[in-house]
ROGU-65088 format. One line per field, with one value per residue (C-alpha): chain; x, y, z; residue in one letter. Coordinates in Angstrom, 3 decimals, always signed. Layout:
<nodes>
lumro <- [A_...]
x <- [X_...]
y <- [Y_...]
z <- [Z_...]
romar <- [A_...]
</nodes>
This chain:
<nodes>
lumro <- [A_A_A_A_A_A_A_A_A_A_A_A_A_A_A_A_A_A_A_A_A_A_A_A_A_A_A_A_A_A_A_A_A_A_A_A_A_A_A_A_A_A_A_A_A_A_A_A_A_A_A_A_A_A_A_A_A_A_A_A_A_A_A_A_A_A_A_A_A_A_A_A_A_A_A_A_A_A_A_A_A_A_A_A_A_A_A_A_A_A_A_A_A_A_A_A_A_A_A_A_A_A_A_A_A_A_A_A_A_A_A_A_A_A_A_A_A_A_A_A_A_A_A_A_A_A_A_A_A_A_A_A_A_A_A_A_A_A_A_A_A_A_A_A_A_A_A_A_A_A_A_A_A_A_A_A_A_A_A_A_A_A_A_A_A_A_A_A_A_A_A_A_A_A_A_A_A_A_A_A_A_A_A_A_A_A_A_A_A_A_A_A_A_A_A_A_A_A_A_A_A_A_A_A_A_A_A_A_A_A_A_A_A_A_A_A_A_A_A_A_A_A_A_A_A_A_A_A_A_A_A_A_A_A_A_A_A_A_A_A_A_A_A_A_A_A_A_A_A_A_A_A_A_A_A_A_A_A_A_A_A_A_A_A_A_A_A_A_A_A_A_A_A_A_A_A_A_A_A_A_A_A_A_A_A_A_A_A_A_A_A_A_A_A_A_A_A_A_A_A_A_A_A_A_A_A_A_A_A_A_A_A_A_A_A_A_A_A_A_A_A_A_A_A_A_A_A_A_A_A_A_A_A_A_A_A_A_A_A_A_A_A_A_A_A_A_A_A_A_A_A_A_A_A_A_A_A_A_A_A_A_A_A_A_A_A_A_A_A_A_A_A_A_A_A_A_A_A_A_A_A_A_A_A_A_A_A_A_A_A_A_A_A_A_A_A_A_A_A_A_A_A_A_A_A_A_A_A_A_A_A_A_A_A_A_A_A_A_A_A_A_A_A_A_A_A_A_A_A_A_A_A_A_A_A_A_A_A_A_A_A_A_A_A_A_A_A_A_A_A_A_A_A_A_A_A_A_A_A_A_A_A_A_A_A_A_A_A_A_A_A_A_A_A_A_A_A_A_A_A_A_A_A_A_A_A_A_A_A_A_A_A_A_A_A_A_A_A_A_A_A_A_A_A_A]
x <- [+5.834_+5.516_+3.008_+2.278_+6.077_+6.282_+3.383_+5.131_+8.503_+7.238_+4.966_+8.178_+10.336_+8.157_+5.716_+2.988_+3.891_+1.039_+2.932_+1.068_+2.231_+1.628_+2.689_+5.887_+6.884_+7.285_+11.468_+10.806_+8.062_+10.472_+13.128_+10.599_+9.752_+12.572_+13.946_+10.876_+11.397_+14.994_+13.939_+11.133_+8.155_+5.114_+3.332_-0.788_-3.507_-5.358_-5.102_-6.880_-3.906_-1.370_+0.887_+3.388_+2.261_+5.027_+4.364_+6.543_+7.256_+6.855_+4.517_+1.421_-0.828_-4.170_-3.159_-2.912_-6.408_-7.033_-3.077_-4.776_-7.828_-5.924_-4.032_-7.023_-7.761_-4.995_-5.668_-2.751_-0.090_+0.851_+3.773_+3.568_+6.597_+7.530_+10.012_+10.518_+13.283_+14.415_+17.790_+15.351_+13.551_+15.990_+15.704_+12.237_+11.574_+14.149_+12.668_+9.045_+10.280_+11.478_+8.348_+6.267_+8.395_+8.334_+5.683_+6.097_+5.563_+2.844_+1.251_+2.028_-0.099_-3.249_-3.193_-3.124_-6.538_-8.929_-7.143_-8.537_-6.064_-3.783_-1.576_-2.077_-0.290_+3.022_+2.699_+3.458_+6.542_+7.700_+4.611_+6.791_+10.143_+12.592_+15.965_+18.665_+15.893_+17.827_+15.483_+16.080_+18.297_+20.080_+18.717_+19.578_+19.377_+19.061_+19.103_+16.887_+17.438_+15.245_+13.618_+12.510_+8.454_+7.747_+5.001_+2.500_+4.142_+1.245_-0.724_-1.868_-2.460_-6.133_-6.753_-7.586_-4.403_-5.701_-3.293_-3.148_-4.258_-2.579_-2.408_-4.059_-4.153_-7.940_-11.230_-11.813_-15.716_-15.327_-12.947_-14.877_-18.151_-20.378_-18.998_-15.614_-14.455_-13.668_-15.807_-15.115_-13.216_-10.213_-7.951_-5.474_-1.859_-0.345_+1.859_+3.487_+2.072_+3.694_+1.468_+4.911_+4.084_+5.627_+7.989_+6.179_+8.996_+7.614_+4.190_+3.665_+5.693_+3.353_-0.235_-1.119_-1.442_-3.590_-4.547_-4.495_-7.111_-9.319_-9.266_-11.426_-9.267_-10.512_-13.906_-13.070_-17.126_-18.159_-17.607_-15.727_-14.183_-12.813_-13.996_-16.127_-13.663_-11.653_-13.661_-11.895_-8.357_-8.228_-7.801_-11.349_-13.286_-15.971_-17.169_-20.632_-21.635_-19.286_-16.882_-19.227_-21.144_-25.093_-26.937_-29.988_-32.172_-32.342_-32.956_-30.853_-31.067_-33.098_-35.499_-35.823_-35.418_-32.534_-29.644_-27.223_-24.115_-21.049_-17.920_-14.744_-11.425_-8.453_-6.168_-4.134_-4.839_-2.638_-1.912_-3.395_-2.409_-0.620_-3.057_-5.709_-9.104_-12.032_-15.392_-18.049_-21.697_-22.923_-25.917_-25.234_-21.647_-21.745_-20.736_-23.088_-21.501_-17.227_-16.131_-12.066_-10.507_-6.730_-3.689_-2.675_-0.190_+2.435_+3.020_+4.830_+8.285_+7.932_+9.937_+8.145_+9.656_+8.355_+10.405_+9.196_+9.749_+13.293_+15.264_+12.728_+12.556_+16.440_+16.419_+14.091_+15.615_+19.210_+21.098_+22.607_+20.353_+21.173_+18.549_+19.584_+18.681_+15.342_+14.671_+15.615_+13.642_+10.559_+10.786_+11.247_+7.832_+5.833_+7.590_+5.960_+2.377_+2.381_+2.932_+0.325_-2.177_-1.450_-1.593_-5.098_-5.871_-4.844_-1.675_+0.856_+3.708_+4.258_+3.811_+6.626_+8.790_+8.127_+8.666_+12.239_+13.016_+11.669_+14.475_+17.388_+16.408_+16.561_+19.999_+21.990_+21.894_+23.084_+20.696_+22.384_+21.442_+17.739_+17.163_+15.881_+13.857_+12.145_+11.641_+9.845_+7.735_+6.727_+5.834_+4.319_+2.068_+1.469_+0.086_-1.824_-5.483_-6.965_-5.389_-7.026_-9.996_-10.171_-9.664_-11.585_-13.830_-13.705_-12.353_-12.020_-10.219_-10.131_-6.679_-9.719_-11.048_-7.729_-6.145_-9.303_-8.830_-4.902_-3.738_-0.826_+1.863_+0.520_-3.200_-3.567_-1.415_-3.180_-6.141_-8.723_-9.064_-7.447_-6.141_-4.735_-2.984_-0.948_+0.349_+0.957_+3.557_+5.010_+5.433_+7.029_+9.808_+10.590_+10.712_+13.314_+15.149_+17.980_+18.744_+19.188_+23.104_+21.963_+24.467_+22.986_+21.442_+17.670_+15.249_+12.699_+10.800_+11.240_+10.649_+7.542_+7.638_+6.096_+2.557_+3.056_+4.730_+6.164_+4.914_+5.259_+1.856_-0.153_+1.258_+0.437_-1.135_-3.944_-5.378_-5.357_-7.215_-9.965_-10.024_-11.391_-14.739_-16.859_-14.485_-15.652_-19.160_-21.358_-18.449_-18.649_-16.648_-13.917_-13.576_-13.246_-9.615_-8.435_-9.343_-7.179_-4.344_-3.958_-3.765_-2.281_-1.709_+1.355_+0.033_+3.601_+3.657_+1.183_+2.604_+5.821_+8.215_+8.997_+5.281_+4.060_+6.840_+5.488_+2.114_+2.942_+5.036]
y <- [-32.354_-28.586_-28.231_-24.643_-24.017_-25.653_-23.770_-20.683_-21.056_-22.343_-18.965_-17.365_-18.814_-17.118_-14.461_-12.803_-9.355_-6.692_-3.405_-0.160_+3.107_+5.947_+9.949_+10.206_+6.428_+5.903_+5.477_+2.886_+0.755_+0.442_-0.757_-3.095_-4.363_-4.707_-6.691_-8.953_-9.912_-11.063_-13.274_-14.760_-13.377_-12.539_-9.520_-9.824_-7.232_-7.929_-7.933_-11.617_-12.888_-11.207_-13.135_-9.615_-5.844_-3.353_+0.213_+2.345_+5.913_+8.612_+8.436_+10.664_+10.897_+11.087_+7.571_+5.930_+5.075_+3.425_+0.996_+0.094_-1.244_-2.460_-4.535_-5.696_-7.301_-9.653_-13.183_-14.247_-15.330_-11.869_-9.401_-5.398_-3.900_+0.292_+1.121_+5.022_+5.352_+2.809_+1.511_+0.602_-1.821_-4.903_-4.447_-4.007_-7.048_-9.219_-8.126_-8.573_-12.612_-13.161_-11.723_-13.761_-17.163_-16.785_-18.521_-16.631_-12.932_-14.862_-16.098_-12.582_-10.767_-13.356_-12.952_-8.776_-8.421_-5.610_-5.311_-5.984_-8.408_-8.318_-5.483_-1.652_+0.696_+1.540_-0.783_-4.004_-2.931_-6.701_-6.308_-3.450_-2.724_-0.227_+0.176_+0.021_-2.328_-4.638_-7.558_-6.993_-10.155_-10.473_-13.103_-14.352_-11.305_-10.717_-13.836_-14.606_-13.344_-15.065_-16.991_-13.995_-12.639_-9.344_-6.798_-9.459_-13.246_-14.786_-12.024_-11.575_-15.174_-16.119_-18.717_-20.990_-20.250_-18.147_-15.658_-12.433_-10.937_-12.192_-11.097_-14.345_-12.649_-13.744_-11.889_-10.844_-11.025_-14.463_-15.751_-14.361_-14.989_-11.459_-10.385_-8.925_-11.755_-15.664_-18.512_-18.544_-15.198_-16.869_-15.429_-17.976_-17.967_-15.346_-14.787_-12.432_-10.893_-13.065_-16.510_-17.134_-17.802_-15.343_-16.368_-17.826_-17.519_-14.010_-14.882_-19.045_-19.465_-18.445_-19.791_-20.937_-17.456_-15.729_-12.019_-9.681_-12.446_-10.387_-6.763_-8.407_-6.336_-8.559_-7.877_-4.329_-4.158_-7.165_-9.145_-7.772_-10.437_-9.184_-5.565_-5.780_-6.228_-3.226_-1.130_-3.925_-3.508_-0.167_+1.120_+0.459_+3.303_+2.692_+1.186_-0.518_-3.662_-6.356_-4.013_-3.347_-0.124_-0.436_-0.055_+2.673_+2.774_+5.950_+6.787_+5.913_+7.440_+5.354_+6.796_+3.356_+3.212_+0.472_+0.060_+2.715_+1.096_+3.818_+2.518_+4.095_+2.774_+4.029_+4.878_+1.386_-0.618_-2.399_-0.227_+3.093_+5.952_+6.371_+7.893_+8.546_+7.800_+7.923_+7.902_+6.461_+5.507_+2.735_+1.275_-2.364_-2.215_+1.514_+4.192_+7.057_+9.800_+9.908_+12.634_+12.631_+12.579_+13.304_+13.163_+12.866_+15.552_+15.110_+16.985_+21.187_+18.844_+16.172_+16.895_+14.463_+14.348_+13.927_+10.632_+11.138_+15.016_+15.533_+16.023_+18.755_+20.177_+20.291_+22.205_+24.686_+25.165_+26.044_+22.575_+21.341_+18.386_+16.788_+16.014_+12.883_+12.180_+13.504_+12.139_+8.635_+9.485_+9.903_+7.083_+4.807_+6.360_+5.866_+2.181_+1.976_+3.060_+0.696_-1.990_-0.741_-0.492_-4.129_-5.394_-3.870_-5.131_-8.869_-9.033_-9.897_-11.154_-7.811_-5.907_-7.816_-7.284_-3.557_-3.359_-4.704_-2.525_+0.507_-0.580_-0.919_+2.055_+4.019_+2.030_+3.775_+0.841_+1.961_+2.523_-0.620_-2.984_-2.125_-1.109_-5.057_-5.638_-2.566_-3.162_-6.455_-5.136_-2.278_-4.172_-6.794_-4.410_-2.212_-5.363_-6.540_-6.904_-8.644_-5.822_-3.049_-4.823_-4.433_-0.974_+1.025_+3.174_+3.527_+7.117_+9.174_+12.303_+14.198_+16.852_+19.692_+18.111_+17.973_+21.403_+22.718_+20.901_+21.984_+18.434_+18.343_+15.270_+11.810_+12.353_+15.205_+14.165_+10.527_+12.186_+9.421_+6.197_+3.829_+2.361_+5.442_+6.781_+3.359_+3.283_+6.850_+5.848_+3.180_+5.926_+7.868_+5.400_+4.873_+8.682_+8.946_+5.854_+7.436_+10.368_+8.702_+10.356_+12.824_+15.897_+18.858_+20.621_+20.402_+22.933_+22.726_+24.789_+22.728_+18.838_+17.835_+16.003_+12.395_+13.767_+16.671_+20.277_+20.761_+23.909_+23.707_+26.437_+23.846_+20.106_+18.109_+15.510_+18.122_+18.234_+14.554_+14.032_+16.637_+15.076_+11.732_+11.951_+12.885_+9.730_+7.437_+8.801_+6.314_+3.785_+0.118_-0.703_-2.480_-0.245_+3.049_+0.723_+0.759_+4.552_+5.738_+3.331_+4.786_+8.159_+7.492_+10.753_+10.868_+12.348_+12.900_+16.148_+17.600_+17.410_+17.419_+19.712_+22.224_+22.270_+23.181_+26.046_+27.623_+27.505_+29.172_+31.668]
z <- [+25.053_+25.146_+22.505_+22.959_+22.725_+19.115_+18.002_+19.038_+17.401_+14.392_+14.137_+15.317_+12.789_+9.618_+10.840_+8.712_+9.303_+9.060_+7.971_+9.449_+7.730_+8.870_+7.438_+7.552_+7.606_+3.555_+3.958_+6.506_+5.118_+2.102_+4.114_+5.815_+2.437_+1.426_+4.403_+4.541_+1.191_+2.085_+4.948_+2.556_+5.755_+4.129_+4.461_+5.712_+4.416_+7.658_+11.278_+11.145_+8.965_+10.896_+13.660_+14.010_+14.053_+12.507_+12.556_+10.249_+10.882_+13.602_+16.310_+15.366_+18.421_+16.627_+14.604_+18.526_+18.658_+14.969_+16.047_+18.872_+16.893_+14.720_+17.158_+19.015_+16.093_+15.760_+17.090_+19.440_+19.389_+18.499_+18.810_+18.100_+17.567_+15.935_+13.537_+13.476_+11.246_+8.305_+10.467_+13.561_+10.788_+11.728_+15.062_+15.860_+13.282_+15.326_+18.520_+17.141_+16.260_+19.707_+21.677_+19.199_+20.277_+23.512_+25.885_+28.792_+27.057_+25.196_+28.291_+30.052_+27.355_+27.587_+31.444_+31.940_+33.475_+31.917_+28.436_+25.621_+23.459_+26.338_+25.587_+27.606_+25.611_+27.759_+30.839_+29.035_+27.742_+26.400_+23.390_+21.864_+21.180_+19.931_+18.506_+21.288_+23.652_+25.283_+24.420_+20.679_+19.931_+16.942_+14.437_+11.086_+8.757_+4.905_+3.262_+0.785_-2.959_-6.158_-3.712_-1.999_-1.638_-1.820_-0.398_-2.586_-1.002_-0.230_+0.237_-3.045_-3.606_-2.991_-0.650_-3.430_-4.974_-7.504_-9.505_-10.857_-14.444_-17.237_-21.123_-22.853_-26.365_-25.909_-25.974_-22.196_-22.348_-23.568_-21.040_-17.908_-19.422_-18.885_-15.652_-14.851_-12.293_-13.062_-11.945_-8.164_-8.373_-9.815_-12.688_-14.411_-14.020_-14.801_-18.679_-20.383_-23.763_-25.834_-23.953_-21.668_-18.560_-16.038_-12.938_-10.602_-8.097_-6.373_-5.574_-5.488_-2.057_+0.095_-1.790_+2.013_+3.594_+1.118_+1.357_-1.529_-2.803_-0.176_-1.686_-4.323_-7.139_-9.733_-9.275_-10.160_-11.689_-10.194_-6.892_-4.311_-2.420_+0.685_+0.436_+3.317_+5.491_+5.058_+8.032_+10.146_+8.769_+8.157_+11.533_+13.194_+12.685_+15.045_+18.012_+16.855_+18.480_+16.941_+15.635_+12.444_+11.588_+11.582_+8.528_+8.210_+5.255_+3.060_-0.406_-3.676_-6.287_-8.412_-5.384_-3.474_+0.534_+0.793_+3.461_+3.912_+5.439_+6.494_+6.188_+6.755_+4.528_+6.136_+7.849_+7.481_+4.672_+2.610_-0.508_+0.781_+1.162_+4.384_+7.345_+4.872_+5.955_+3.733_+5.067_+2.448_+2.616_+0.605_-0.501_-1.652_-3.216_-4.600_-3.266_-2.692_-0.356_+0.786_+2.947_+3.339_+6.971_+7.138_+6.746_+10.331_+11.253_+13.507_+16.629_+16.739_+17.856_+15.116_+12.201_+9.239_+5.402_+2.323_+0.645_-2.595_-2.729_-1.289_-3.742_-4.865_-1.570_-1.010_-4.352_-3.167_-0.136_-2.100_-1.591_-4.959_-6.435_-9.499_-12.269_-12.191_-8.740_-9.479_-11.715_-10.284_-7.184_-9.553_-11.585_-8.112_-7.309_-10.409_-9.620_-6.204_-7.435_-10.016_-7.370_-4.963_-8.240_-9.284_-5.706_-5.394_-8.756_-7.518_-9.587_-7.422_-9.443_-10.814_-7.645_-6.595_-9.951_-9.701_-5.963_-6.947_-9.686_-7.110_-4.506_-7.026_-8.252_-4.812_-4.013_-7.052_-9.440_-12.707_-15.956_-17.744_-14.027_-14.194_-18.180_-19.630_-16.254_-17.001_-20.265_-19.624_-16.609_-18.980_-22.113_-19.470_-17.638_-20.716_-23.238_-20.371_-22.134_-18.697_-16.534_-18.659_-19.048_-15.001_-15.016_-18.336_-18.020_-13.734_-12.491_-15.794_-15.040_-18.104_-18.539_-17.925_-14.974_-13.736_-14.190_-12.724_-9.740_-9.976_-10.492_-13.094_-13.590_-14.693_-14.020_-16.040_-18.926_-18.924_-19.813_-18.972_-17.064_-14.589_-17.414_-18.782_-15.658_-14.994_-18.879_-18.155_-15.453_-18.054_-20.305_-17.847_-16.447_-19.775_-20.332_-17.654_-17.993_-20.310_-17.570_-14.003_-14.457_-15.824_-13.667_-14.552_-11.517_-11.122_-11.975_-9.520_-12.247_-14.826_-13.257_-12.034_-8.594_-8.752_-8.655_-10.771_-10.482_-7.162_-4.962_-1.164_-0.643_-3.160_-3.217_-5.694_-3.493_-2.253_-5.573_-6.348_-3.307_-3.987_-7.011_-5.157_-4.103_-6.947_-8.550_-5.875_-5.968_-7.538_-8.063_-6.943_-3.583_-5.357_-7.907_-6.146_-4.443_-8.000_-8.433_-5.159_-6.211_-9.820_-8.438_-5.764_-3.252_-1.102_+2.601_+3.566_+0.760_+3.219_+6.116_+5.770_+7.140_+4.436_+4.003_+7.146_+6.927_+4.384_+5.294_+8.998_+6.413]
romar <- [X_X_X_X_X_X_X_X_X_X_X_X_X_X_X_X_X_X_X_X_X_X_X_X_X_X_X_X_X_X_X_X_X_X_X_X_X_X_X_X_X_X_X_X_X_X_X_X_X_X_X_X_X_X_X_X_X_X_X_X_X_X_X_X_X_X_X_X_X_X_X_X_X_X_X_X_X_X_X_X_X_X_X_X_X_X_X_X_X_X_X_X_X_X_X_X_X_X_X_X_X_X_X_X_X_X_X_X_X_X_X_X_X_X_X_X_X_X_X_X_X_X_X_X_X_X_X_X_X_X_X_X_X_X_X_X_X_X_X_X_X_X_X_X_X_X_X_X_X_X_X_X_X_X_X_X_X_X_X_X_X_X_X_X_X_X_X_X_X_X_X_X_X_X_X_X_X_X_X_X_X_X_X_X_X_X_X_X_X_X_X_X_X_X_X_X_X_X_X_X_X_X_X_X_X_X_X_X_X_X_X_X_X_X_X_X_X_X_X_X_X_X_X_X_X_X_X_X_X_X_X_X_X_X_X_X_X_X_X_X_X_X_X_X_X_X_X_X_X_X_X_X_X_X_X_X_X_X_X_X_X_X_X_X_X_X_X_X_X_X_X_X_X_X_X_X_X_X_X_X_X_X_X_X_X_X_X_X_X_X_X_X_X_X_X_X_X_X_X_X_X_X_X_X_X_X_X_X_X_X_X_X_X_X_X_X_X_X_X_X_X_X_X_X_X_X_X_X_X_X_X_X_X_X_X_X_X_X_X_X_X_X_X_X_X_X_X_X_X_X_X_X_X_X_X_X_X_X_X_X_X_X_X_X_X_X_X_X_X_X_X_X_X_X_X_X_X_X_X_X_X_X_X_X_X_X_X_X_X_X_X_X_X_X_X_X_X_X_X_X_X_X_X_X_X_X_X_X_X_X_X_X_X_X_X_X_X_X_X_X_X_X_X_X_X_X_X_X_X_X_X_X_X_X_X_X_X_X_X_X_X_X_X_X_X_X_X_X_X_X_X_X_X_X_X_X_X_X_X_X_X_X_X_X_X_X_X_X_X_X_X_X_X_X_X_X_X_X_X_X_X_X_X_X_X_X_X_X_X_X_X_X_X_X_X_X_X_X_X_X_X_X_X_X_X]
</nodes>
């Protein structure tokens, strides 16, 4: 009996997919999403949990080094695979299924000599495939539907098969006792805010593979969970012995000598911004120094756009946009942070729900398709007393703060916490709801971009990530995750085409 074989094809047959965005790549991760949820293959947060590597966008030289830690990461049997545009997604997933099946490539890759994980970048040509390759067979393609999983599946499910937040109509304290995290880092199932308790039908398929139970969300003031490992996921930032950073000891500021550890988070973690890296130094679990690496910019000959931004940057540019379109675009986007924020924050449900919405959304469906589903994520998300419970108090960025810093959009007009910036993006899909037909052209003047007003010399994104580190200063490990999520920065606005134009003038 070929035993090695039936290992292979059952991996084959359902891969944990590790999705590694980088600038540029936002259209096709949300095909890849969306495609993964159709064949029901979960997504991994790291490369441990990973059987299949898909990277999503251009290829950015100075993001080579951090994919190649990343994929010497992954235990075998593996497969690495690049989508650069959304219509190679299929493909390169296809391909990706067959090289992980297949004994002999498998075998191939655990017998180069020299290479670490078996794969040199170029030479072994079977570990990664393109669009138009002619060892990209066709296999079964969208299927799926209710039973579907999204960019949560089993990743946000714990490995204990704990759930997300839930409203209990409870007092917080009293249900988690004095700390901010359930016995044994659980949370219970989760329900709506009226003690219903929500579909389970996103997130429970997949309470094997857990993930998202590892960015330690809940612990947003407490434990962390898996927050340790992110220097490992998130592109290998170093080369210390074991593949961790050394510790040196150095004063806190309570003026004690204690550990300083420097980790980097970044450039490919789940829920981050794309190419990102951020460079902290801790002592314990807080965060006492962060100096910001990145974006990554693509080469002279590499033409990169901002998805978010387009239709703002076709209307400066003199193409007709409608408002409508715009407006759609941004209310997709508030969508998609909301589903990275609630994914950090171990809510995975949700992040699925809203991931959905986001997608119909971007396809064209029509304001009466999408308007009771958003209703019910809104009032959901919004009544949530667990949820904002998580998130008060951590990364207050008061309107002042941010129009000194030249942030506008939802962080300056939320006016306060985590908690206010995501109920500020519930106010806003609801805002905009009424005009996704709207046909009157947009004023490029007049509607602010996802992240606020739209100017190609001064993105919006720029600000919001000057904005970070005196946030993440002094901020527990999990809880500076939940401070990027809820604000959120889009890389591409920086180095994106139109961009880079005007700053070359």
């Amino acid at each position: 009996m070929d035993l090695t074989g039936l290992i292979l094809r059952v991996t084959a047959e359902r891969p944990h997919v590790l999705l590694a965005t980088v600038p540029g790549g936002a259209a096709v991760r949300l095909a890849a999403e969306r495609l993964l949820r159709a064949r029901d293959w979960p997504q991994a947060s790291t490369p441990a949990k990973a059987d299949l590597l898909l990277v999503a966008g251009p290829d950015l030289p100075e993001l080579r080094t951090a994919l190649e830690r990343l994929w010497r990461d992954m235990p075998a049997p593996r497969a690495r695979v690049h989508a650069r545009t959304p219509d190679e997604v299929e493909a390169a997933l296809d391909s990706g299924r067959a090289l992980l099946g297949s004994p002999a490539v498998q075998r191939e890759s655990a017998a180069l000599p020299g290479q670490e994980g078996g794969h040199r970048e170029g030479e072994h040509g079977a570990q990664e495939r393109h669009e138009g390759d002619d060892q990209a067979p066709g296999h079964d393609g969208d299927g799926g539907g209710e039973g579907e999983t999204g960019r949560a599946g089993d990743a946000h499910s714990g490995p204990d098969g704990e759930h997300a937040p839930h409203d209990t109509g409870q007092d917080t304290e009293a249900e988690h006792g004095d700390g901010r995290q359930a016995p044994d880092g659980q949370v219970p199932d989760s329900q709506d805010p009226d003690g219903q308790a929500s579909d389970g039908q996103d997130a429970d398929s997949h309470g094997d593979h857990g993930d998202h139970g590892d960015h330690g969300g809940h612990g947003g003031h407490g434990g962390h969970g898996g927050h340790g490992e992110h220097g490992g996921h998130g592109g290998g930032q170093t080369d210390m012995p074991g593949g961790l950073p050394m510790a040196e000891p150095g004063a806190d500021r309570d003026g004690l000598t204690l550990d300083r550890l420097h980790l980097p988070l970044g450039p490919f973690l789940a829920d981050w911004p794309a190419g990102l890296t951020f460079r902290l130094v801790l002592q314990g679990d807080v965060v006492q120094r962060v100096d910001v690496d990145g974006p990554a910019r693509p080469p002279d000959d590499a033409a990169v756009e901002a998805f978010w931004v387009q239709p703002w940057l076709r209307a400066a540019s003199g193409e007709p946009v409608t408002a409508g379109e715009a407006v759609r675009r941004r209310a997709a986007a508030h969508l998609d942070s909301l589903g990275r924020l609630l994914a950090v924050a171990g809510w995975p449900a949700e992040a699925v729900r809203a991931g959905r919405l986001r997608d119909d959304l971007l396809s064209g469906a029509p304001r009466a398709a999408v308007a009771p589903r958003l209703e019910r994520l809104t009032r959901r998300v919004g009544r949530s007393r667990t949820l904002a419970w998580l998130t008060r108090g951590i990364g207050v960025v008061t309107a002042q703060k941010a129009r000194e810093a030249g942030a506008g959009g939802p962080a300056a007009r939320a006016d306060g916490d985590v908690t206010a910036r995501y109920r500020q993006w519930l106010a806003d899909i609801r805002h905009d709801l009424p005009r996704l037909e709207d046909p009157a052209p947009l004023d490029v003047a007049v509607e602010d971009s996802p992240r606020g007003p739209w100017s190609a010399e001064a993105p919006p994104s720029a600000a919001l990530i000057a904005l970070l580190p005196p946030l993440l200063e002094g901020a527990e490990l999990a809880a500076a995750r939940l401070v990027v999520a809820s604000l959120d920065p889009d890389p591409e606005e920086l180095v994106s085409r139109g961009v880079v134009e005007v700053a070359r003038g």
